[in-house]
C-alpha positions in Angstrom: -8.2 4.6 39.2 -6.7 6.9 36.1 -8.0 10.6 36.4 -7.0 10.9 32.7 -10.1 12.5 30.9 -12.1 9.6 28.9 -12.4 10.2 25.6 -12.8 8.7 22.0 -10.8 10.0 19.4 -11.4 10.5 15.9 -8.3 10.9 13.6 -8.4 13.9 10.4 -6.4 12.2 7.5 -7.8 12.5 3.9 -11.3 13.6 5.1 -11.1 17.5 6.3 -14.7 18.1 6.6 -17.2 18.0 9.4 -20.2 17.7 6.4 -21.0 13.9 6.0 -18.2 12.8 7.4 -18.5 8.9 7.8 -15.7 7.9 10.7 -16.3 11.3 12.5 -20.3 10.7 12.5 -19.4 7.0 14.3 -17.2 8.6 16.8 -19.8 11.2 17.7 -22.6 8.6 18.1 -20.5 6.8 20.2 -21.8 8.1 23.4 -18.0 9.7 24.7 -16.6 13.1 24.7 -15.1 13.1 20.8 -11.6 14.2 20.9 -10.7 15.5 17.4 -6.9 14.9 16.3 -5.1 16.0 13.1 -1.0 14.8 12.7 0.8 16.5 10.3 3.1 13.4 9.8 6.7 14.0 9.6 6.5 10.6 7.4 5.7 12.3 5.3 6.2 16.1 5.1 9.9 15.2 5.4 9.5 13.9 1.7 7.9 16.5 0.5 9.9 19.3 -1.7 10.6 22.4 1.1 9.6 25.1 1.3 7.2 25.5 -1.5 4.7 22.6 -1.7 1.5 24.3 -1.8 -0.8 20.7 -0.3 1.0 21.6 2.8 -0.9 25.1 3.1 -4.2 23.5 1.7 -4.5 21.2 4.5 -3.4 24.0 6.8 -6.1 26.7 5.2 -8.4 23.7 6.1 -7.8 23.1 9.3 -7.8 26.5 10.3 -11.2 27.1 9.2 -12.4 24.1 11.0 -10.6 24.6 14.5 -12.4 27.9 14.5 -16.0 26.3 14.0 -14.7 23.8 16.9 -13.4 26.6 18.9 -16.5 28.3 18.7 -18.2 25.4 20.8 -15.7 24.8 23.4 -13.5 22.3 21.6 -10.3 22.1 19.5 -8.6 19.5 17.0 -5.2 18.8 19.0 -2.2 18.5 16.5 0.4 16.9 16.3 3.8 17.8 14.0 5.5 14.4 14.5 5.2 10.0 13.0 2.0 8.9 14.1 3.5 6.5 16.7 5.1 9.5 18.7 1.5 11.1 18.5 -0.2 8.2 20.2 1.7 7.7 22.3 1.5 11.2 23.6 -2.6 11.2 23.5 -2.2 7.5 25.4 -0.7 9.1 28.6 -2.8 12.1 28.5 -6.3 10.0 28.0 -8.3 7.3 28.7 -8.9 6.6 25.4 -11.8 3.5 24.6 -11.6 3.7 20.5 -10.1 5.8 17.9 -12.3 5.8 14.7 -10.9 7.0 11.5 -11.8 6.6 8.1 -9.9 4.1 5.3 -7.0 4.6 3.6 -6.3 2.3 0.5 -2.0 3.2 -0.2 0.6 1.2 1.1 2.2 3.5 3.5 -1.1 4.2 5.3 -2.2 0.6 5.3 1.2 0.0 7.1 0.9 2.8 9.6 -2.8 1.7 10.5 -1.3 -1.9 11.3 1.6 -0.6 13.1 -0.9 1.9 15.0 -3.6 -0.6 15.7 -1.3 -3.0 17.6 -0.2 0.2 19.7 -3.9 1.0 20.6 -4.5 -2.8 21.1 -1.9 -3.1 23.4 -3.5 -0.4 25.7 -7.0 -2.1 25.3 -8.0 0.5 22.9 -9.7 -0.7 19.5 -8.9 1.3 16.1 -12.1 1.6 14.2 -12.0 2.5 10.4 -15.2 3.7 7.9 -15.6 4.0 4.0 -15.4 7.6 3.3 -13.1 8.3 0.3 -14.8 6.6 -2.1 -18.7 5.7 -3.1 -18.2 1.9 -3.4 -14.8 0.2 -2.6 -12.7 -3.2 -2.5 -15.1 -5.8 -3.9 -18.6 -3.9 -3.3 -18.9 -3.6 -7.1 -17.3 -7.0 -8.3 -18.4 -9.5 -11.1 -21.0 -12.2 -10.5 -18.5 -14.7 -9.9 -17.2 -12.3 -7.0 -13.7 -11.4 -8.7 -12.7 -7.8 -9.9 -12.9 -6.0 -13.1 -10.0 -5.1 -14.7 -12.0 -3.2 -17.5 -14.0 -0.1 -17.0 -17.0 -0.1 -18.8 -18.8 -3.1 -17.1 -17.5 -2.1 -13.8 -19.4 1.1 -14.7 -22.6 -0.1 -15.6 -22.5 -2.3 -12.4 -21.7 0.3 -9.8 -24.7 2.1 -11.5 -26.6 -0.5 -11.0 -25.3 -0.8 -7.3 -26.0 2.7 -7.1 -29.8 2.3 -7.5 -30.0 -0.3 -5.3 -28.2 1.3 -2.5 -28.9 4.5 -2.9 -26.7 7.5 -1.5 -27.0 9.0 1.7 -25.7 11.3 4.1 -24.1 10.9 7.7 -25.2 14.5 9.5 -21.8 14.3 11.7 -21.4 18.3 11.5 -24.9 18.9 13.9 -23.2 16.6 16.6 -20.1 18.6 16.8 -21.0 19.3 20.5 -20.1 15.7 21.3 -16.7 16.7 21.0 -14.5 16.7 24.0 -14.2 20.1 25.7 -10.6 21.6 25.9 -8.5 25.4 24.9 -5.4 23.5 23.3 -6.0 25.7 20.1 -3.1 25.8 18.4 -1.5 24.6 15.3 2.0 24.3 14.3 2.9 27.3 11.7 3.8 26.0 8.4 6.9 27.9 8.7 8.0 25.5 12.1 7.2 22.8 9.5 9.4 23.6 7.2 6.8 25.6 4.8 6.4 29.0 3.6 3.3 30.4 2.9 2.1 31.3 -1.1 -0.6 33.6 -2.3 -2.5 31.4 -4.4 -6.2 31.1 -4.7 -7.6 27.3 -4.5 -10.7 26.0 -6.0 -13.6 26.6 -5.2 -16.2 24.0 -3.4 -19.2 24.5 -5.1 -20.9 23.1 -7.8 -21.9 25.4 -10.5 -24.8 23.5 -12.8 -23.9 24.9 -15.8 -20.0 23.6 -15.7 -21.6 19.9 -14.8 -24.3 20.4 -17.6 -21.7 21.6 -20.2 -19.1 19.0 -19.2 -19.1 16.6 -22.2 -18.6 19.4 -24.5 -16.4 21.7 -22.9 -13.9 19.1 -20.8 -11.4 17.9 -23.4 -10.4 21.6 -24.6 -7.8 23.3 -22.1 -7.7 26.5 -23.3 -11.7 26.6 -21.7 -12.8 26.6 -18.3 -14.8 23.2 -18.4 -13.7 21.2 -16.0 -14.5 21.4 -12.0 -10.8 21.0 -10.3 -12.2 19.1 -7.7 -9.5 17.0 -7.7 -7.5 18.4 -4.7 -11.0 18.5 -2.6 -11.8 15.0 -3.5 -7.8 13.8 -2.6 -8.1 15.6 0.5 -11.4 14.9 2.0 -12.8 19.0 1.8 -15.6 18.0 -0.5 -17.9 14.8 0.2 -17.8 12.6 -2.8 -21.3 11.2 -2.0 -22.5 14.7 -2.4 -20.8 15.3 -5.7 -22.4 12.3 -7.2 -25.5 12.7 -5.9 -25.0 16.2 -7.4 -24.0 15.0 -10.8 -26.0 11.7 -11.3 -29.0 13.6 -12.7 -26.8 16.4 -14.9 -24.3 14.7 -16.9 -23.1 11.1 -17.2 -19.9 12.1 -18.9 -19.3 13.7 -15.5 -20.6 11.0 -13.4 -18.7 8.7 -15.2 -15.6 10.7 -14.4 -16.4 9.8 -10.8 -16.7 6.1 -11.4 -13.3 6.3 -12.7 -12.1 7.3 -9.5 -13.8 4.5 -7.5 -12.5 2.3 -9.9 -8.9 3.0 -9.8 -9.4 2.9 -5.8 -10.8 -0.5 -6.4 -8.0 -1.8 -8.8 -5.2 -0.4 -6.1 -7.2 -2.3 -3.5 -7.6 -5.6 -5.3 -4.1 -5.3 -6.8 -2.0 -4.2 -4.6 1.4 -4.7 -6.8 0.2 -2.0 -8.8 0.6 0.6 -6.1 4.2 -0.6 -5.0 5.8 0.4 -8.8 4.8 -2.7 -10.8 3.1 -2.6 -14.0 -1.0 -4.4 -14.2 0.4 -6.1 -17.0 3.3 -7.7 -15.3 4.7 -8.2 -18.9 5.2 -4.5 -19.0 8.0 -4.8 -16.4 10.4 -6.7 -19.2 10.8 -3.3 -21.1 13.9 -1.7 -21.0 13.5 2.0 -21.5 15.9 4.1 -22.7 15.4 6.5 -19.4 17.6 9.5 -20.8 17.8 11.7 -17.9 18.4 14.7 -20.3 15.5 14.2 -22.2 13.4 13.6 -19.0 14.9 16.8 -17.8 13.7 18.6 -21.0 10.1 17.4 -20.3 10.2 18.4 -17.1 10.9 21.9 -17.9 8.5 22.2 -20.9 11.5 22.2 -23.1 10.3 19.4 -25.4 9.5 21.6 -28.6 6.0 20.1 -29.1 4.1 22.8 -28.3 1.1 21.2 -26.5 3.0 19.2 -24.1 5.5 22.0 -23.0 2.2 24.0 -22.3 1.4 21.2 -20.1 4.4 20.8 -18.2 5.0 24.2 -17.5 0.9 24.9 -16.2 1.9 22.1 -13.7 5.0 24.0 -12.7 3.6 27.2 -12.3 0.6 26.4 -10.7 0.4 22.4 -9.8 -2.7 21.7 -11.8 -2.5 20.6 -15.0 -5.5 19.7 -17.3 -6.5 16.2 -18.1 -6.5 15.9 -21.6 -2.6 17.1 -21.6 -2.1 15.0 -19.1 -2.2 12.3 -21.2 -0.5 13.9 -23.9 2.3 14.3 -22.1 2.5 11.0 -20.5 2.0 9.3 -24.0 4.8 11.7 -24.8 7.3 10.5 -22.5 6.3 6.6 -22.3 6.0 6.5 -26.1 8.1 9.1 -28.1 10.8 9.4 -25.1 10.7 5.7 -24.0 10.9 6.6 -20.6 9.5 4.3 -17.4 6.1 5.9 -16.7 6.9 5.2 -13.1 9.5 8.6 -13.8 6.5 10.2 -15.0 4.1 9.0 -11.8 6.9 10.4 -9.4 7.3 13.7 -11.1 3.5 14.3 -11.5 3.3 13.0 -7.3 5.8 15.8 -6.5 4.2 18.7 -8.8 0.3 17.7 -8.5 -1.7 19.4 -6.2 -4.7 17.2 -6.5 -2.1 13.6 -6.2 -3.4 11.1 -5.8 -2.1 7.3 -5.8 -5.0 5.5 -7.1 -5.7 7.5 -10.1 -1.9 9.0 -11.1 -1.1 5.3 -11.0 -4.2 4.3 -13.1 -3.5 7.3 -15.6 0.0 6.2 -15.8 -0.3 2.9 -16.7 -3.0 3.6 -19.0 -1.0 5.8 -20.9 2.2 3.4 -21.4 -0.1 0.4 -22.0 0.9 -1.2 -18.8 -2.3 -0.9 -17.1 -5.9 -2.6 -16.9 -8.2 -1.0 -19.6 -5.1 1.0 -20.7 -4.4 2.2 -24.2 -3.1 -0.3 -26.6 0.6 -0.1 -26.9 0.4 0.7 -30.3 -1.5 3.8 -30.2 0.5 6.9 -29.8 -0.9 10.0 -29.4 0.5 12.8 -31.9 1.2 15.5 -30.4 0.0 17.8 -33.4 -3.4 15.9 -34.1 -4.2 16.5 -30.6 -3.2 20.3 -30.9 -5.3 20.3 -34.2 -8.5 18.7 -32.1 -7.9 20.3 -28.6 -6.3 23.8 -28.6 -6.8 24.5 -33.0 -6.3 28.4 -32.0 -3.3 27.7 -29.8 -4.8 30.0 -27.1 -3.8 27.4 -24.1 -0.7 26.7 -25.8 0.5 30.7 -26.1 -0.5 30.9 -22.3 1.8 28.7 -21.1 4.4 28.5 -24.1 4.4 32.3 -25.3 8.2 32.1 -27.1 6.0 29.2 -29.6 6.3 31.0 -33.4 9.3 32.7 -32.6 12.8 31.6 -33.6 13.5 31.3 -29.5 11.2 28.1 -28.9 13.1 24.6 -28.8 13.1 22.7 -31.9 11.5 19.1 -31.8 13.4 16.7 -29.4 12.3 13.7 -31.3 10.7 13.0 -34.8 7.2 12.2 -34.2 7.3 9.3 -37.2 10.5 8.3 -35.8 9.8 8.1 -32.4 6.7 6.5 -33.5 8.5 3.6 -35.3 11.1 3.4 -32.3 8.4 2.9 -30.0 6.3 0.0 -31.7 9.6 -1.7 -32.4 10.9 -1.5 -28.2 7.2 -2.3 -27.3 7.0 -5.7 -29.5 10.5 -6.9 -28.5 9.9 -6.8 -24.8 5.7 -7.5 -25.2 6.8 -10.8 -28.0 4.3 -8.9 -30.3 4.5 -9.4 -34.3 
């Protein structure tokens, strides 16, 4: 007979959060000690950009401030700095483990580890449970009558509100069974700096909800120069904020913001039900016949902020500085490259996955493709945003712009990489070629 302790296990990932936690609430209820385990996957920290990538610390700042609720009770998370199979494998000859219950994942390299994890636990007569947590309504919960997927947004919206009212919203109270969890002292966790990471003073967003922001969201949200949007973006990606609560939160304030949510669900459910999408093909598979011009100078230059339109080098260089970058420039300055640069948006999707605090597959994806015309529901190829119309609409004091871009009026900013009309013209004429367009 094993004298290994018996325990479940429930696995962190994208859900760092004891409040309404969906997989963790399971494995409490499940009627076993609860062992709580957090990897910080060499997967994929080993791709990240060292020593400065500031997710790293979030998740850290996270954890920290939930292993000393845990350790006020008895209990611990026990990490892990290593691939997921080493971890189990470890936690398989310390315990006598009956089920590990985690919460979905939706990209491809998760779904891949959760197969290649399941047949491990399987194989030691262990089951891998898995919960909807990340989004509201998933796969093909909100579908058309015939049972198929949208592909366009607005109908998918009006149906998951009316899914919505039928299955109304509620709450799994996982953080008042935290005493369920399996009783141990192995308290540490591995210092970003034995990682690989250095640690940055930077002050993340906050996780409440102010009324006033949600109420004043439809007017204030396309204007970057103002405080109107929430930056809940990295919570959401990373499981620190329930999204249940936020929409239950918003649903009665502001549908502009609510729809903002739905967005997010929806992307999640395209990724799911097309799958190509998330392994670098375009929606449109026609899309993939372009040939782009993919200067890596120019790319370099929009990188940097260097472009000379004002508006997008603001853009680029608040992402640099400070890995947020608001979403009305973001499309600028994807429509920028795609369209005035003719550069593959997938350039643009990796760059704003390496920079982007709140990344996250689903939706960079979706706002990628959206903004090269490639995508479901996306932007017609032929409209281009101009750069200066949207500084006339957007930032028409040039307050956000002279934050970010303060050399702009003086004879030291970059002249125009491209001619708007020209790149324009360029543009429609590459798009038509490649599309078989008139």
């Amino acid at each position: 007979m094993s004298n290994k302790p018996e325990v479940n296990i429930f696995w962190f990932r994208r859900d760092l959060r004891f409040f309404d936690n969906t997989g963790l609430f399971q494995a409490l209820s499940s009627g076993k000690p609860v062992l709580p385990v957090f990897i910080f996957d060499r997967n994929i920290l080993d791709k990240l950009e060292k020593p400065n990538d500031l997710r790293v610390q979030y998740i850290h700042n996270a954890l920290n401030t939930m292993q000393n609720e845990l350790i006020g009770i008895g209990s611990a998370i026990k990490f892990y700095h290593a691939s997921p199979d080493e971890a189990f494998k470890d936690l398989l000859a310390h315990y006598s483990v009956e089920t590990v219950f985690t919460n979905h994942d939706y990209e491809d390299y998760a779904l891949t580890r959760d197969e290649s994890i399941k047949s491990m636990l399987e194989n030691n007569g262990t089951s891998l449970q898995t919960f909807k947590d990340h989004v509201v309504f998933e796969k093909l919960e909100v579908s058309k009558d015939d049972g198929s997927p949208y592909t366009v947004f607005t109908p998918y919206s009006r149906k998951w509100k009316a899914h919505l009212l039928s299955n109304p919203i509620s709450f799994s109270t996982s953080e008042y069974l935290l005493n369920n969890c399996f009783k141990h002292d192995e308290h540490a966790i591995p210092s970003l700096e034995s990682m690989g990471f250095s640690k940055q003073a930077w002050n993340f967003p906050q996780t409440t909800v102010p009324d006033a922001l949600v109420k004043g969201y439809t007017d204030f949200r396309n204007f970057p120069a103002v405080e109107g949007t929430s930056r809940f973006g990295v919570h959401l990606r990373f499981g620190t904020m329930s999204i249940r609560k936020l929409v239950e939160h918003a649903k009665g304030l502001n549908e502009t913001f609510l729809n903002e949510l739905i967005w997010r669900d929806f992307y999640h459910m395209i990724l799911s039900n097309f799958p190509h999408v998330g392994k670098g093909m375009s929606f449109k598979k026609a899309y993939d016949a372009i040939e782009w011009r993919n200067s890596e100078a120019d790319f370099d230059k929009w990188c940097k902020g260097e472009t000379g339109y004002p508006i997008v080098d603001a853009g680029m260089r608040e992402l640099l500085a400070t890995g947020f970058m608001h979403n009305r420039v973001r499309m600028i300055t994807a429509s920028f490259l795609t369209k005035h640069l003719l550069i593959d948006w997938r350039w643009g999707e990796a760059w704003f996955a390496a920079k982007l605090l709140d990344y996250d597959l689903a939706a960079n994806n979706g706002g990628w493709q959206w903004a090269s015309g490639s995508g479901c529901d996306a932007a017609p190829y032929f409209r281009i945003f101009n750069p200066a119309l949207q500084t006339e609409k957007f930032d028409k004091q040039g307050i956000y712009i002279r934050k970010w871009v303060p050399e702009f009026d003086t004879l030291q900013y970059s002249q125009p990489m491209v001619v708007h009309e020209v790149a324009r013209k360029r543009c429609l004429e590459t798009y038509a070629k490649f599309l078989g367009k008139d």
